[in-house]
C-alpha positions as CSV (number, residue, x, y, z in Angstrom):
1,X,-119.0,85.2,105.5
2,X,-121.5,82.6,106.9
3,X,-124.1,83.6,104.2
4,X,-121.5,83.1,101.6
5,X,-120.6,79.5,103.0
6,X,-124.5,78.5,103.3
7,X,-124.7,79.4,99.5
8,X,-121.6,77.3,98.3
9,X,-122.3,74.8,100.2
10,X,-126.0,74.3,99.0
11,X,-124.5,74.9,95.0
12,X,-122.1,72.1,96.0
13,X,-124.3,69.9,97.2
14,X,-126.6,70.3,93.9
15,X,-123.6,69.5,91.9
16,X,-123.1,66.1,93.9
17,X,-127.6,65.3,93.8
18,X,-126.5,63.6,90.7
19,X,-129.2,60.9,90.9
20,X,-130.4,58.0,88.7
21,X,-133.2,58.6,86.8
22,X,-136.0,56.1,88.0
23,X,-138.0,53.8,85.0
24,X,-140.7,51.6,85.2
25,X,-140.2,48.0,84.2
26,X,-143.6,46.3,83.6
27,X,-143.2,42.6,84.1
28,X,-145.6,40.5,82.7
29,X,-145.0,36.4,83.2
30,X,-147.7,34.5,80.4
31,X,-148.9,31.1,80.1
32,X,-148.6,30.1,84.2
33,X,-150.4,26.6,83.9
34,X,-151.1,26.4,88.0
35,X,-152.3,28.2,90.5
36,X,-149.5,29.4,92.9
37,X,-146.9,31.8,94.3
38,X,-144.3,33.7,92.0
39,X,-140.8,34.3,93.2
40,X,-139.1,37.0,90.9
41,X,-135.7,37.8,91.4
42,X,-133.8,41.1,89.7
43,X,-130.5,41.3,89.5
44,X,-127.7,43.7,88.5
45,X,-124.7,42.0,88.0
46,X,-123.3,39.0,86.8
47,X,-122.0,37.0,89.7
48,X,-124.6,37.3,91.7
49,X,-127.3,36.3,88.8
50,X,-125.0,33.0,87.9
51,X,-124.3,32.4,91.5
52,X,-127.3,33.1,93.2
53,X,-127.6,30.5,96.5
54,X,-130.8,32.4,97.6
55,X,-129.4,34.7,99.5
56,X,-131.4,38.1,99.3
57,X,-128.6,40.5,99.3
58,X,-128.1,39.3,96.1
59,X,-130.8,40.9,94.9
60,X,-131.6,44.0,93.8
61,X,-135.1,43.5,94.3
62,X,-137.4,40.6,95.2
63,X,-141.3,40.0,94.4
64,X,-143.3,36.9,96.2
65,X,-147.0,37.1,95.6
66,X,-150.0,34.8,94.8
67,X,-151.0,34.2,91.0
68,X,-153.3,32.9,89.2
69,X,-153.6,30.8,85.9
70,X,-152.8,32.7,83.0
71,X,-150.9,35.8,83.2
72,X,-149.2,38.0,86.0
73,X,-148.2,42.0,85.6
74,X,-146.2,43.7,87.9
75,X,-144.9,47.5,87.4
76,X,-141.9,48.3,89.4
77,X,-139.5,51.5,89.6
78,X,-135.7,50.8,89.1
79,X,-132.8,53.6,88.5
80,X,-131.2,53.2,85.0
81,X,-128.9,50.2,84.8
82,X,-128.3,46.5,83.4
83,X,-130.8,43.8,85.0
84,X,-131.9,40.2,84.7
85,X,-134.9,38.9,86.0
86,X,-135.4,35.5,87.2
87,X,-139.0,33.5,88.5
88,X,-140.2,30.6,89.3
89,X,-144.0,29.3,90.1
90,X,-144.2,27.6,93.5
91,X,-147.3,25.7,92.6
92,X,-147.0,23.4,95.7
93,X,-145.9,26.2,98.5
94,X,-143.1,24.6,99.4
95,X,-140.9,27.9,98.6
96,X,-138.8,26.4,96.3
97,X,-138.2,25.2,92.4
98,X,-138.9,21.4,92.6
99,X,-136.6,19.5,89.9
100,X,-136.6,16.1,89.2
101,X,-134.0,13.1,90.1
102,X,-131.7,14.7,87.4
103,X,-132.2,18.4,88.3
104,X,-134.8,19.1,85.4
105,X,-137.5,21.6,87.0
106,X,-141.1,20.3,87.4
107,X,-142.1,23.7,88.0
108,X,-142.4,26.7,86.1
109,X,-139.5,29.1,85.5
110,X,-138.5,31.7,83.2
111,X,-135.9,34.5,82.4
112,X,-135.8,38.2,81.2
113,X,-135.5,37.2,77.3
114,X,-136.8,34.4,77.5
115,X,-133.3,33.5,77.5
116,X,-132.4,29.7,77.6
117,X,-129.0,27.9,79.1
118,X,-127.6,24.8,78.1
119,X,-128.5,22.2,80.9
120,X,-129.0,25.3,83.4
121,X,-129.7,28.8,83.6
122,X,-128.7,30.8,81.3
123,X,-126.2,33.7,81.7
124,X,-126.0,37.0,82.8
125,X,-125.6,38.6,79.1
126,X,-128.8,36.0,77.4
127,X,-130.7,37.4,80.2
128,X,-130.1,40.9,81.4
129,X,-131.7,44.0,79.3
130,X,-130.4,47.8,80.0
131,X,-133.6,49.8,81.7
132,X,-132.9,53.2,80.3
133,X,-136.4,54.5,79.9
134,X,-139.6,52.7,81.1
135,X,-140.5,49.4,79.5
136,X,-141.4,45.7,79.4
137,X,-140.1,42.5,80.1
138,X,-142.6,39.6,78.9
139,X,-141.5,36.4,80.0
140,X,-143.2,33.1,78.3
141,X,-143.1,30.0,81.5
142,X,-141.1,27.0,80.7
């Protein structure tokens, strides 16, 4: 009887290893203009892409390194799924996207898409792409 449990259970457990299938999303950010520190965000959902307050459990992953002028590339692994990706250049390391006196950025940002918002970011659906098989997300600074 206990050899016969040992096999179900192990047969049951394969039925429930259903697991997302990992992809590689190459990001590559073009046309940085300064020398500095990228902050990319990648989200999975909406509310937390339109209402993101910094907070990292928001994210589904985070990427802060160095860069240099011109061009950035960065492969990571995600499971299948809907994302948005959001960056900004911190050319003055002060961890943050300076704006001016009426909120307009003076540093560069971008979106997955290259999507655009009207006076803001843009939304969850301009920006997010489904990852079901490994690809790329060019994104052209603002």
């Amino acid at each position: 009887m206990k050899k016969n449990f040992t096999v179900f259970v192990f047969y049951f457990a394969g039925l429930l290893n259903i697991q997302s299938q990992l992809h590689q999303i190459q990001i590559e950010v073009e046309n940085i203009e300064n020398n500095g520190t990228v902050y990319i965000a990648i989200y999975n959902d909406t509310k937390s892409f339109e209402k993101d307050n910094g907070d990292k459990k928001t994210y589904v992953k985070s990427i802060i390194e160095k860069v240099n002028t011109v061009r950035f590339i960065k492969k990571i692994d995600l499971e299948e799924g809907v994302y948005a990706i959001s960056l900004f250049i911190d050319s003055n390391a002060n961890k943050k996207l300076d704006t001016n006196l009426i909120g307009i950025p003076t540093e560069q940002y971008g979106f997955s898409n290259n999507a655009v918002g009207f006076l803001g970011k843009p939304t969850f659906k301009n920006a997010s792409f489904k990852l079901i098989k490994d690809s790329k997300q060019i994104i052209k600074l603002k």
